[in-house]
N, C-alpha and C positions, 0 to 999 in steps of 0.2 A: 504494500500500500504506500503511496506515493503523495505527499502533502506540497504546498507550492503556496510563496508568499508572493504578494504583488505589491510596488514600493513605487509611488507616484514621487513624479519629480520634485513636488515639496516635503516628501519623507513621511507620508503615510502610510500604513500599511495596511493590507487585509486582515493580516492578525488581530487587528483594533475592533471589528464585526464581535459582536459577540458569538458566531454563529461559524467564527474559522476555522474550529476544531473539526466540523465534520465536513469541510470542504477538501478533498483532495481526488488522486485516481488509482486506478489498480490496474492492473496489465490482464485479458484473459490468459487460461491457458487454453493449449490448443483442442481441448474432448468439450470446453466452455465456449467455443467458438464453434465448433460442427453445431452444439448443442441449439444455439443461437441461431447459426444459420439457418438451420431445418424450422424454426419457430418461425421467420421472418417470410420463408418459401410459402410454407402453408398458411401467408395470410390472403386474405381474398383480395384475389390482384381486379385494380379499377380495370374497365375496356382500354384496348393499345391508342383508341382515338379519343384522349383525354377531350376533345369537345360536345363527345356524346357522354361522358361523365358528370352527373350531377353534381353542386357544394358539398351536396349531405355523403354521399358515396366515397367522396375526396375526402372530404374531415373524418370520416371511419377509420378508414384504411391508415392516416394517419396518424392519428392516436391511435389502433392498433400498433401501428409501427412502434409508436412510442412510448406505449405499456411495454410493451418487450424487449426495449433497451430497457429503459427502464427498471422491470424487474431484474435487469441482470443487473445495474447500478452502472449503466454507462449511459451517465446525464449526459451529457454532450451532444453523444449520438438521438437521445432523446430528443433535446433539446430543439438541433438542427433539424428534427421531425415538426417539431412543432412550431417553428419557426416557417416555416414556409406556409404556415396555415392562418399565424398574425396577421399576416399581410392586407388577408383577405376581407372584404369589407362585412363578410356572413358570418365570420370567426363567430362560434358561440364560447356560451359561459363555459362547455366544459373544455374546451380548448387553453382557455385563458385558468382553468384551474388547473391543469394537465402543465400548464406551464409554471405556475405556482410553486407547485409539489418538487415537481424538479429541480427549481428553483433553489426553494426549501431544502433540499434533500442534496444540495450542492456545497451548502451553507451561505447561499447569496440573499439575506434577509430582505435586503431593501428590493430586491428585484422581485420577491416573491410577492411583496407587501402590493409591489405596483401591479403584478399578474392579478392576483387576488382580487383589487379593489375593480380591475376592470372586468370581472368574472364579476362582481355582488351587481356592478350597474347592469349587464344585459342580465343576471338573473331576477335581479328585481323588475327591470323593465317588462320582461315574461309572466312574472307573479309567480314564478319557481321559490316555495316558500321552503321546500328540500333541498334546494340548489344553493338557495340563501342563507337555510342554516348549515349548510355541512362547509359553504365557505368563509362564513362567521367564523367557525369552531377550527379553521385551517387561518385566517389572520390573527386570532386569538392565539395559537398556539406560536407563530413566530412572535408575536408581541410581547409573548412572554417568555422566549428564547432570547430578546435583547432586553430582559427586563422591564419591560413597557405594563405594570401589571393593569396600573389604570388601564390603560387602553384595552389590555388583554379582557381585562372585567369586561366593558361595555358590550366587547363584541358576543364576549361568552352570555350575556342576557339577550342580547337580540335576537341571538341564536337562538336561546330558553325558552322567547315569544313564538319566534316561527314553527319551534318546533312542537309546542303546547297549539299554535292554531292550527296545526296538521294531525295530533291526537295521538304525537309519537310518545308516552307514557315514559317508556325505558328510556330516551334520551333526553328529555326534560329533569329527568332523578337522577342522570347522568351529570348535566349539565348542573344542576342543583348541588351538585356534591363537591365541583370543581370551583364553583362561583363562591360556596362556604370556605372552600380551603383558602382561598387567593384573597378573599375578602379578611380574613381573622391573620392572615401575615401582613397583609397591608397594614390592617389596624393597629397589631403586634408593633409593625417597625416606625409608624407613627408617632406609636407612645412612647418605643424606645428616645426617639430623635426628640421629643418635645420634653423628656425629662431630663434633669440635669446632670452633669456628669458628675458623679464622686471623685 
């Protein structure tokens, strides 16, 4: 496994993310590469005349593509999947979560933060009240990978609401248990800071 610092010419570093620990890459080896291969052969290839190819057909095959980097954990290759689907003026929310995650899962916070937020506008423009909270509970979780707890809170309730107006039961007492824990350390480090030091 292979880690990699990036040092702008004013001397910042990536390492400063709170999120650089799980950015780095790993080499397949070669039985993880046939494996791969064969996974990407049998996905269902569009028509050869991409202009009898519908959005929706295109955006499939694509994010197929890049669940399966993906599950192998070669964001990149992911990435470059889903990167040619941004462009598109039809990109839905799960594309822009799909980028997210990988994102996420790269250790690029701020980029996931902007994947994310462009994934809640088309899902809320939809009324994807499932789409809404599962990418509530995916901005919440980086917000609280940079420490952001307030923010992480907010999103975690908004999430709470969509998810109690859809009658998801288990993920509402899910979300209830996570909003308890983050909200009694907020409070905890609060009182720590407002009391005086001995």
């Amino acid at each position: 496994y292979y880690s990699i610092e990036v040092v702008t010419d004013t001397g910042v570093s990536s390492d400063l993310d709170e999120g650089y620990y799980e950015s780095g890459f790993q080499l397949l080896f070669d039985e993880d590469y046939e494996e791969l291969r064969f996974q990407l052969d049998n996905l269902p290839a569009p028509e050869a005349d991409l202009s009898q190819v519908d959005a929706t057909t295109l955006e499939e095959t694509q994010l197929a593509k890049a669940g399966v980097f993906f599950l192998e954990e070669m964001y990149a290759d992911a990435l470059a999947a889903l990167q040619s689907l941004v462009n598109s003026p039809t990109a839905s929310d799960l594309v822009y979560t799909a980028l997210g995650d990988t994102y996420s899962q790269s250790g690029l916070n701020q980029l996931a933060i902007e994947a994310y937020e462009q994934a809640l506008i088309l899902a809320t423009a939809q009324g994807d009240a499932l789409s809404t909270a599962t990418i509530l509970v995916n901005l919440a979780d980086v917000h609280a990978t940079l420490g952001l707890f307030d923010d992480a809170l907010n999103h975690l309730r908004q999430a709470r609401n969509d998810y109690a107006q859809i009658d998801e039961a288990i993920e509402v007492a899910r979300l209830d248990r996570r909003i308890d824990i983050i909200s009694t350390r907020l409070s905890r480090q609060r009182e720590e800071s407002r009391s005086p030091s001995e």
